[in-house]
C-alpha positions as CSV (number, residue, x, y, z in Angstrom):
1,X,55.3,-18.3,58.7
2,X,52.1,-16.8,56.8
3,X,51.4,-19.0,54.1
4,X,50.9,-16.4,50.7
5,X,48.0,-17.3,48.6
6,X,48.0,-14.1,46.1
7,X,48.4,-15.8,42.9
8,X,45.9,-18.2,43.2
9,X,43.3,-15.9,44.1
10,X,44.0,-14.6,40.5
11,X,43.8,-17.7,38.9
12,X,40.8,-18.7,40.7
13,X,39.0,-15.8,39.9
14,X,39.8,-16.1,36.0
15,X,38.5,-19.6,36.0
16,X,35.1,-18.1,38.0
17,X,34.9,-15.6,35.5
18,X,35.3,-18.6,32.5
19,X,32.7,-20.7,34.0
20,X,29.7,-17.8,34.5
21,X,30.5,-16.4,30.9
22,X,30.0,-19.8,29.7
23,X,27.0,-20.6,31.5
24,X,25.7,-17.5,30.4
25,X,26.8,-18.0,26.6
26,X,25.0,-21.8,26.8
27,X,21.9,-20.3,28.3
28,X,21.7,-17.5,25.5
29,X,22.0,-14.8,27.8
30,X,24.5,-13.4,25.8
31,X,25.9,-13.9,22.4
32,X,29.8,-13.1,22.5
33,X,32.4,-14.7,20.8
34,X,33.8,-17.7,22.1
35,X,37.4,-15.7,22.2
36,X,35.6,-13.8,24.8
37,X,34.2,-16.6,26.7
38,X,37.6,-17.4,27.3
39,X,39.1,-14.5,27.3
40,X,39.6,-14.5,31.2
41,X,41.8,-17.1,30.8
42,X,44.1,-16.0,28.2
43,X,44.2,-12.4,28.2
44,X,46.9,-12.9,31.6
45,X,48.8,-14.7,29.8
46,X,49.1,-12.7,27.2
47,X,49.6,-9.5,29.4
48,X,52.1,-11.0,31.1
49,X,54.2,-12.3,27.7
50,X,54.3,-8.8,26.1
51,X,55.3,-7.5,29.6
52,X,58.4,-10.1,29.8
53,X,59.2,-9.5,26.2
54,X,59.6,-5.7,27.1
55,X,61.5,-6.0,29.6
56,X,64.1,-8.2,28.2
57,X,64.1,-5.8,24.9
58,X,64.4,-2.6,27.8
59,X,67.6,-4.9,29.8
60,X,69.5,-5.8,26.1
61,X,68.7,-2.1,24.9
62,X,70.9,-0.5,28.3
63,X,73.5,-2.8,28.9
């Protein structure tokens, strides 16, 4: 059986993403916000809340 590695390629690729925006706020390559530094990592999360929280108001609201 094919071992599925999907979800971490997501997760690896968010922490990537955290680690070169920091580099590049530290080096004063750019000056964002740390919420956006770090942004990668939360916004998922996030995403994925409001999405759950939809649903379960869409399921309650038809039966």
């Amino acid at each position: 059986m094919k071992n599925n590695n999907v979800g971490r390629y997501g997760v690896v690729l968010a922490v990537v993403l955290f680690l070169i925006f920091v580099a590049l706020k530290l080096t004063g390559v750019i000056a964002w916000s740390w919420w956006w530094i770090s942004a990668p990592l939360w916004v998922p999360l996030v995403f994925t809340l409001i999405v759950c929280i939809l649903c379960l108001l869409i399921i309650r609201r038809y039966s």
